[in-house]
Every structure is written in C-alpha cells, then in structure tokens.
C-alpha positions as CSV (number, residue, x, y, z in Angstrom):
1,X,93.6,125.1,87.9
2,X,97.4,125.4,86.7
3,X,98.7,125.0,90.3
4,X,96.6,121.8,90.2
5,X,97.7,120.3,87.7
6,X,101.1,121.4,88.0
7,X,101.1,119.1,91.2
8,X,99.2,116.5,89.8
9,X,102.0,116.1,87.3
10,X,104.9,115.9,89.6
11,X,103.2,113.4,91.9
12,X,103.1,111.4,88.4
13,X,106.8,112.0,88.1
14,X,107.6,110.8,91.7
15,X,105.2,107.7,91.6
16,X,107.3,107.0,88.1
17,X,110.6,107.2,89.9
18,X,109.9,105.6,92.9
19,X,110.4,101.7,91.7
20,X,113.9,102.9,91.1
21,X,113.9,104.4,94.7
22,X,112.4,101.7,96.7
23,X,114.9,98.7,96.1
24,X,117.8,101.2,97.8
25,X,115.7,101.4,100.7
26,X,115.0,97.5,101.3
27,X,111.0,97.6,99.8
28,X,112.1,96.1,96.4
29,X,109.0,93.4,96.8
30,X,106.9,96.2,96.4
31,X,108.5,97.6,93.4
32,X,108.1,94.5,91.3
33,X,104.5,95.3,90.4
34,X,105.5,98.4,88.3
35,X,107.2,95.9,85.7
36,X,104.6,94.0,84.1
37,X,107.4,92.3,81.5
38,X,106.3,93.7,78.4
39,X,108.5,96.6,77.6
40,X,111.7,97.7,79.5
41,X,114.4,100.2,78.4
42,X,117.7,100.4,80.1
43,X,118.9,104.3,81.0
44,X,121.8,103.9,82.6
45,X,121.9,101.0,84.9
46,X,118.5,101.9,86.2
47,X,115.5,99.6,84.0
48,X,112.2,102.0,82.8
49,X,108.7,100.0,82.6
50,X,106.4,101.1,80.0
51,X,104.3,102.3,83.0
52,X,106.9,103.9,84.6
53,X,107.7,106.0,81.6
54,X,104.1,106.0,80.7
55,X,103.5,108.1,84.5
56,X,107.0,110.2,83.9
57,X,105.6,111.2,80.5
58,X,102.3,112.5,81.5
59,X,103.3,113.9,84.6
60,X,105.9,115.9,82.4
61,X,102.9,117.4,79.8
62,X,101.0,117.7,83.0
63,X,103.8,119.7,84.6
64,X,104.4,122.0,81.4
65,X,101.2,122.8,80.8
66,X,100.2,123.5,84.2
67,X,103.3,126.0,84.6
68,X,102.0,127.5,81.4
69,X,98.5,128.1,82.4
C-alpha cells in the first residue's frame, strides 16, 4: 500500500509540473486548461494555478506518507 501510494503521489507531482513542461515543447494549447484564472502565483518566471499547486501539494503528502508507511 505505501509503494502505491508513493507512486500515486509523484504522478500528482508530474501531472502538476507538466503545464510548465509542455509550452517548451510546442503543446502550450494544451496547457491552457490547467489555468482556470482564479488564483496564480508567480515562482520564478514560471506561473503556479491553484490546481497545479493543489496536485503538487497532495502528491507531496501522498509521497511522504507513502515513503513512511
């Protein structure tokens, strides 16, 4: 059960990151549904959704706790 959802939390983490990956690879149409408008915060020069921090946030618990189990 840890393995699982030690996985299950670092697919969260790369579906979180991968708006930020996919203009730099030409599929930045695709990207645009991960920033609904409400909430963005600026880290670095890269721009953070609420989902997008929303999926890196639980996938991090999800991560933590299932290295810990």
């Amino acid at each position: 059960m840890g393995k699982t959802l030690a996985c299950f939390g670092l697919l969260l983490i790369v579906i979180g990151i991968l708006p930020i990956i996919l203009p730099m690879v030409g599929y930045g149409t695709y990207a645009a549904m991960f920033y609904l408008g409400y909430y963005t915060l600026v880290v670095g020069s890269y721009e953070f959704s609420e989902l997008m921090l929303g999926l890196i946030g639980l996938g991090f618990i999800l991560l933590v706790i299932g290295a810990l189990k």
